[in-house]
N, C-alpha and C positions, 0 to 999 in steps of 0.2 A: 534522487533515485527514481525517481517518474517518469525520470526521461530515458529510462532503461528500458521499456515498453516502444517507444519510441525508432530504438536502431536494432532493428532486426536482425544486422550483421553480428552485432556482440552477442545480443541476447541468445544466438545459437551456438556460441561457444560460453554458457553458462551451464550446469548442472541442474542447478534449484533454481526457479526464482521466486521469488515470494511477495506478493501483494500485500497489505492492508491498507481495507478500505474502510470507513467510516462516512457515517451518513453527511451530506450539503452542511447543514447545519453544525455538526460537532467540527465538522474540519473548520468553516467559521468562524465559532465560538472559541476554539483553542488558537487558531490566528492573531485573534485581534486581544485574547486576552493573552498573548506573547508577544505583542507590539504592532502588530501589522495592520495598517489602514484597512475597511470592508472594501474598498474600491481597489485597493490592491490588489486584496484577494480576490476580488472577482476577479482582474485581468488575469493573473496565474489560473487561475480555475480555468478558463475560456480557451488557453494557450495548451494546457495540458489534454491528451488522448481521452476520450471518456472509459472513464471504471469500467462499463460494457465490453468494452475492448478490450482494455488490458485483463482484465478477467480471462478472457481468450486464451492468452498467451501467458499467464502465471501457472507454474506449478501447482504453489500451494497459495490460497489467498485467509488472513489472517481479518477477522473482523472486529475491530477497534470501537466498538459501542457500549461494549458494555465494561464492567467494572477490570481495574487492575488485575484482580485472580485470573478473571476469565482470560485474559491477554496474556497472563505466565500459561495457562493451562493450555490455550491454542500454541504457544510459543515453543513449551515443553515438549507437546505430540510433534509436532512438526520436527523438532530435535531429533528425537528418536525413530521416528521414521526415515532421516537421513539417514543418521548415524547405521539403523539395520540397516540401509540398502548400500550400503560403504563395502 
């Protein structure tokens, strides 16, 4: 989905698009404690647009740092904000 930032061409026939971002470190941390070598994820890191940019071009951007609630509760607004402008 990161690479949707990427093709400008789609991304203008989208509605919403929606970022979440999380800090170097927790994307790391949840990498490698879901299998993925550090040195991997560095290349994907390196390969991908930086957050500064795609921030740019997201609608809504969702911030993945802090606990579960808060991730339903940015998830929620965000719902309902579509849903009224439907």
């Amino acid at each position: 989905a990161a690479l949707l930032f990427d093709w400008p061409e789609i991304l203008k026939e989208i509605d919403y698009s929606i970022l979440i971002c999380s800090s170097g470190e927790n994307k790391k941390e949840r990498a490698v404690k879901n299998g993925m070598g550090r040195h991997v994820f560095n290349q994907i890191l390196r390969l991908q647009q930086s957050e500064t940019e795609m921030v740019k071009l997201a609608t809504y951007i969702i911030n993945n740092n802090g606990t579960v609630q808060e991730l339903k509760e940015q998830c929620h607004r965000i719902f309902e904000e579509i849903k009224n402008d439907c």
